[in-house]
C-alpha positions as CSV (number, residue, x, y, z in Angstrom):
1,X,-35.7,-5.2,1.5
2,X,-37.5,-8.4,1.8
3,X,-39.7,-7.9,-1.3
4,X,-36.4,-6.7,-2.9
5,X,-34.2,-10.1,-2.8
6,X,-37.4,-12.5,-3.9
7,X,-38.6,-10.3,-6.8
8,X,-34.6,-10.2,-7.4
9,X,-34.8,-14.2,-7.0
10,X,-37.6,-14.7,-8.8
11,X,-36.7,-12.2,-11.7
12,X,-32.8,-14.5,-11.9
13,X,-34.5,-18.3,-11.3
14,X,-37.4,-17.5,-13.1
15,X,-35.9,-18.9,-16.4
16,X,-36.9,-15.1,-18.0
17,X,-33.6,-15.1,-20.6
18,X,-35.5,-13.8,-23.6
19,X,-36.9,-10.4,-21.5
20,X,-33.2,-10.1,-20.2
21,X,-32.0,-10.8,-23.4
22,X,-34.6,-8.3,-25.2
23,X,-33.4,-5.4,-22.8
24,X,-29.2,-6.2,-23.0
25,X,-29.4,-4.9,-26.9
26,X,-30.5,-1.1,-24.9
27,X,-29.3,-1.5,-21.7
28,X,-25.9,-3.2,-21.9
29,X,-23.0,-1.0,-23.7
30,X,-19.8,-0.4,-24.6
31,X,-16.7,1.7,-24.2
32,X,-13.2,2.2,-23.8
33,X,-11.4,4.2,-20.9
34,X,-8.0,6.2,-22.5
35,X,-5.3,5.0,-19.5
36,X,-2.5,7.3,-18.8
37,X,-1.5,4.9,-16.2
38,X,-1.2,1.8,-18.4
39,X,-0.5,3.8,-22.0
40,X,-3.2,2.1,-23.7
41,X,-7.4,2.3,-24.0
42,X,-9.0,-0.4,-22.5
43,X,-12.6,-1.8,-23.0
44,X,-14.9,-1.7,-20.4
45,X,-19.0,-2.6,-20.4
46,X,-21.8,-0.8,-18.7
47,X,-25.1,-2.1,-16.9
48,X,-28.1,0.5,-17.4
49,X,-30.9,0.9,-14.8
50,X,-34.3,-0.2,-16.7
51,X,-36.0,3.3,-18.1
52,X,-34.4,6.8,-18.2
53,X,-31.2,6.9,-15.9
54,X,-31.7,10.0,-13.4
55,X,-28.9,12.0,-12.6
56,X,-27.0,11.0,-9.5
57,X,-27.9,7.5,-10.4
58,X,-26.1,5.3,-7.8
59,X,-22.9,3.0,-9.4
60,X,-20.9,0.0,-8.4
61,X,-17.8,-1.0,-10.4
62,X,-18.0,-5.0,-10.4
63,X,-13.9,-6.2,-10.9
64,X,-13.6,-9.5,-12.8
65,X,-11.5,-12.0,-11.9
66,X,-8.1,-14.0,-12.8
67,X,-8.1,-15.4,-16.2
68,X,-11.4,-13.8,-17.2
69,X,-12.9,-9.9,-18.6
70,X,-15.4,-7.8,-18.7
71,X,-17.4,-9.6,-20.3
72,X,-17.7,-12.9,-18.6
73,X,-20.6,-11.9,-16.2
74,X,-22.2,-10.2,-19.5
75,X,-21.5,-13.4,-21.9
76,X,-22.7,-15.9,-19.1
77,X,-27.2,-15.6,-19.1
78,X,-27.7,-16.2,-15.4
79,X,-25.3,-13.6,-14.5
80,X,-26.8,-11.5,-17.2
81,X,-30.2,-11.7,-16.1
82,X,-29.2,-11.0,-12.6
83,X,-27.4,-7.4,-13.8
84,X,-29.8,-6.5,-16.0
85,X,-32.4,-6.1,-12.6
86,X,-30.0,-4.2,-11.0
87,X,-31.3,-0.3,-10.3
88,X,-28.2,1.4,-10.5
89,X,-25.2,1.4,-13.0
90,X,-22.8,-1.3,-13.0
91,X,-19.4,-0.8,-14.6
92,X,-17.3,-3.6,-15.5
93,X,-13.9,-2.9,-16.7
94,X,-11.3,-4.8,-18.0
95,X,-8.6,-5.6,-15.5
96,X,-6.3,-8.4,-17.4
97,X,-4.1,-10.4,-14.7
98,X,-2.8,-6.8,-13.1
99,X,-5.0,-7.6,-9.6
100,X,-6.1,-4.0,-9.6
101,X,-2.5,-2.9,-7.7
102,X,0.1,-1.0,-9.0
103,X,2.7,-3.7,-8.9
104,X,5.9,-3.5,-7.2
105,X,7.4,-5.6,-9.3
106,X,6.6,-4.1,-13.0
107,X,6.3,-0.8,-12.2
108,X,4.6,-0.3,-15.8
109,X,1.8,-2.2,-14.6
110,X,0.0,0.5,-12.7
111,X,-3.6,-0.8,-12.8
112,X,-4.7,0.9,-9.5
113,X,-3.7,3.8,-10.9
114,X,-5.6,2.8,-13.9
115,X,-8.8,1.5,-11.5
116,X,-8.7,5.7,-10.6
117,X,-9.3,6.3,-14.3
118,X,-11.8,4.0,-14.2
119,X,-14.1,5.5,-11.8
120,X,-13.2,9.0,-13.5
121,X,-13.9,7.8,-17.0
122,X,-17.3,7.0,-15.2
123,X,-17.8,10.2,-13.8
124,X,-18.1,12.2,-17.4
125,X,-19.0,9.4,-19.4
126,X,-22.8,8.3,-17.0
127,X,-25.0,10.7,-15.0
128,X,-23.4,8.7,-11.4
129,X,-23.5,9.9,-7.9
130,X,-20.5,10.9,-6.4
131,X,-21.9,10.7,-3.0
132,X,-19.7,7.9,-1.3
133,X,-22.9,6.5,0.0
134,X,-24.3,5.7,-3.3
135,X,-21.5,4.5,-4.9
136,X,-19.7,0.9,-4.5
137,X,-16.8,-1.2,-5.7
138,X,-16.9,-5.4,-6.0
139,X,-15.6,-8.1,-7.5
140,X,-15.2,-12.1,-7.8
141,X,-11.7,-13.9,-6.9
142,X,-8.7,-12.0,-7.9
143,X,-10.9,-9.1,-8.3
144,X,-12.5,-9.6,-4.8
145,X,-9.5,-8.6,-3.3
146,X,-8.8,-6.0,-6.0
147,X,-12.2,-4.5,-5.2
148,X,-11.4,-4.5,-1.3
149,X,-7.3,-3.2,-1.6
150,X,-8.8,-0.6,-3.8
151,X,-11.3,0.6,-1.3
152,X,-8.6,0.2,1.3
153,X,-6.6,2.7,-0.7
154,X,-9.5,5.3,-0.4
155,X,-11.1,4.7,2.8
156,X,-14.5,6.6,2.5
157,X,-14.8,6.8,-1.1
158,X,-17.5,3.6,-1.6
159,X,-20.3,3.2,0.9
160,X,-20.3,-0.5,-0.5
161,X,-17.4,-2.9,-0.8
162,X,-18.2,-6.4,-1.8
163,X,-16.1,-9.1,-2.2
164,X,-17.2,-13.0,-3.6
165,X,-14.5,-15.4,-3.0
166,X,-11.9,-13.4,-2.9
167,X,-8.2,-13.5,-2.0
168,X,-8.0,-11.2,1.5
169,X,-5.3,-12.6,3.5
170,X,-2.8,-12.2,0.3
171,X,-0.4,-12.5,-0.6
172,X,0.8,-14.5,1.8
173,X,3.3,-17.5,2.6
174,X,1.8,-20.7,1.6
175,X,1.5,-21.6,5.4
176,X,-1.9,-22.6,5.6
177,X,-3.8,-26.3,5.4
178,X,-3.7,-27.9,2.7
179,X,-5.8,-27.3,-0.5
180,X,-5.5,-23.7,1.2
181,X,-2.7,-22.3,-0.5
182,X,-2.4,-20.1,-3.6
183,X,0.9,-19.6,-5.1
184,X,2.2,-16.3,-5.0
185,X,2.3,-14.4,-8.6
186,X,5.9,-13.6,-7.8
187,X,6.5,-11.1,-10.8
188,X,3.3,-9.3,-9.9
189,X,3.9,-9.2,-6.2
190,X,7.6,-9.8,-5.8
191,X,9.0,-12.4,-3.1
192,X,9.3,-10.0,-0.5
193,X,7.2,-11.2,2.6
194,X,7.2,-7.2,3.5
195,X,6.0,-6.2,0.2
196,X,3.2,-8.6,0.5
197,X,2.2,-7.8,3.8
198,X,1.8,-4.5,2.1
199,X,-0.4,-5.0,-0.4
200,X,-2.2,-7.7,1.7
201,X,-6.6,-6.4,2.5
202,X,-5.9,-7.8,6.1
203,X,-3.4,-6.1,7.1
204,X,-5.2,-2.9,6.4
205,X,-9.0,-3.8,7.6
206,X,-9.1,-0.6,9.8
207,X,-9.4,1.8,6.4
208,X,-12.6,0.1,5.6
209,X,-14.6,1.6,8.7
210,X,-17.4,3.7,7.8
211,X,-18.2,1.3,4.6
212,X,-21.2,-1.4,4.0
213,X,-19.1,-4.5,3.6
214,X,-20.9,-7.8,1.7
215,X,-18.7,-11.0,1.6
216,X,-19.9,-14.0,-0.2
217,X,-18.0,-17.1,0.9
218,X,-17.8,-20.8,-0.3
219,X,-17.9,-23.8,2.2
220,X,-15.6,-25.8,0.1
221,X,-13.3,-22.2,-1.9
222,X,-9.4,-22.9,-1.3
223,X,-9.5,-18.8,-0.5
224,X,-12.2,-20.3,3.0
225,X,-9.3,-19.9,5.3
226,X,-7.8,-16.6,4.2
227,X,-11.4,-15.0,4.8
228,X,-11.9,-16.2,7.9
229,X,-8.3,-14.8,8.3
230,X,-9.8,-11.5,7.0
231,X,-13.3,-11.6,9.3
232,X,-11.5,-12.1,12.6
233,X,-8.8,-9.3,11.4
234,X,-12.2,-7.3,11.1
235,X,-14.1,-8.0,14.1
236,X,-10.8,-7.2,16.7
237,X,-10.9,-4.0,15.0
238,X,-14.5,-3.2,15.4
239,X,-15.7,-4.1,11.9
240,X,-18.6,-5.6,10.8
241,X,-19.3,-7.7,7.5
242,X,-22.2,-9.0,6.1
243,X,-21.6,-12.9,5.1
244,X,-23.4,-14.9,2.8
245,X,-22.0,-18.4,2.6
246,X,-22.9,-20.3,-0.7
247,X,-22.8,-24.2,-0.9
248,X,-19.4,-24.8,-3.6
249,X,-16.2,-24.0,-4.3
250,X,-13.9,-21.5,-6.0
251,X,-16.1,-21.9,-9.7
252,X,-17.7,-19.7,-11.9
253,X,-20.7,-20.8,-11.2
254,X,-21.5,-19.7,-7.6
255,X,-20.4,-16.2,-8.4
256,X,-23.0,-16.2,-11.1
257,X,-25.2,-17.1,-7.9
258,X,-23.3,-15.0,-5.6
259,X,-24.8,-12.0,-7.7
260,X,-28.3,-12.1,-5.9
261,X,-27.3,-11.6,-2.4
262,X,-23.9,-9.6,-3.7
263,X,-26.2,-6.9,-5.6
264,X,-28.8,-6.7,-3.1
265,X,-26.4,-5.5,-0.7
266,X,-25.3,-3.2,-2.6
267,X,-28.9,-1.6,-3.1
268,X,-30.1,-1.8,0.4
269,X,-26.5,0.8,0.9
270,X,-27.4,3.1,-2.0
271,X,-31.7,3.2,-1.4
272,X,-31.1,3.5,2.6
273,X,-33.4,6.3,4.0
């Protein structure tokens, strides 16, 4: 595992752009998942392994987040470089401002139910494992806690859930310290305090037993306090995370770093013995 993260390091730092850039015309694609749930198509990119993908490959759906697509991690070279190592799929889709929950509020907006499409779509369209153990779900910000609600909603479906800067103790009163506060999407979530404690990741920590769990935090995010919400939630009921806290803040650019550690997680979980 060692060996993994610095030739990972090295491969990401290493300034090689034009070798990731030569290999994203084969490796990265395109495609568009028909949604029942939503009543549109939406696009949605995929990662390839390097050489001849092997059935039962493993796969982790990486969930953008707020105000950005599937492309950003794709469109941005350091993130790029650092997916294009990666030896199993990753599937990004396209998650517009829906945070991944079938809202209560516009019951139209049914993008969990869409997320299930997602992972289907995957199924027939890539030769994936369906083997919880080899198969993950992630994201950054508002799809950090999209990623881990999703999970939540499936408990042993993902041996790896991954979460970088995210949102877990939301939505929630905007009762914590200041510059520790986000405001409430209210026609996404409602303004019902019992709706949100619904749809909140900490209130519902205990369906995560039994998966991997990566969190990548920053020491100056405004989401700090809510995960630390989330980690003591996990620990009193026996849960264990792995943390990886990054010098920064709530910005693009540490999730483009976050990717090392994030994705190296995830492949110690799929290639364990």
């Amino acid at each position: 595992m060692v060996a993994f993260v610095a030739a990972w390091r090295s491969w990401v730092l290493g300034g090689a752009m034009a070798a990731a850039t030569a290999f994203a015309s084969e490796r990265i694609t395109y495609g568009e998942v028909p949604s029942a749930a939503l009543g549109r198509t939406l696009p949605v990119a995929v990662v390839a392994p390097a050489g001849k993908a092997a059935a039962e490959t493993p796969v982790l759906f990486l969930l953008h987040g707020r105000g950005r697509h599937h492309r950003s991690l794709i469109d941005a070279p350091e993130a790029r470089a650092a997916l294009l190592t990666a030896p199993f799929f990753i599937v990004l889709p396209q998650g517009e401002d829906g945070w991944y929950i079938d809202s209560p509020a516009k019951p139209a907006d049914r993008y969990g139910a869409y997320l299930t499409e997602v992972v289907a779509w995957a199924d027939r369209a890539l030769p994936v494992s369906k083997a919880a153990a080899r198969r993950g779900i992630a994201g950054w910000s508002m799809g950090g806690y999209g990623a881990v609600r999703f999970a939540q909603t499936l408990p042993g479906a993902f041996g790896f859930v991954g979460s970088v800067i995210g949102l877990l103790d939301f939505p929630r009163p905007e009762t914590l310290p200041a510059g520790q506060n986000y405001k409430v999407p209210l026609p996404r979530f409602t303004s019902d305090p019992a709706r949100w404690r619904e749809l909140n990741p900490l209130q519902h920590v205990a369906a995560l037993r039994g998966s991997a769990l990566t969190l990548v935090l920053a020491t100056r995010g405004f989401e700090r306090t809510m995960n630390e919400h989330f980690l003591t939630s996990l620990e009193a009921h026996g849960g264990v995370a792995r943390v990886h806290w990054l010098e920064g803040g709530h910005e693009f650019t540490l999730v483009e770093r976050a990717l090392v550690p994030l994705l190296a997680d995830a492949a110690e979980q799929f290639f364990q013995p």
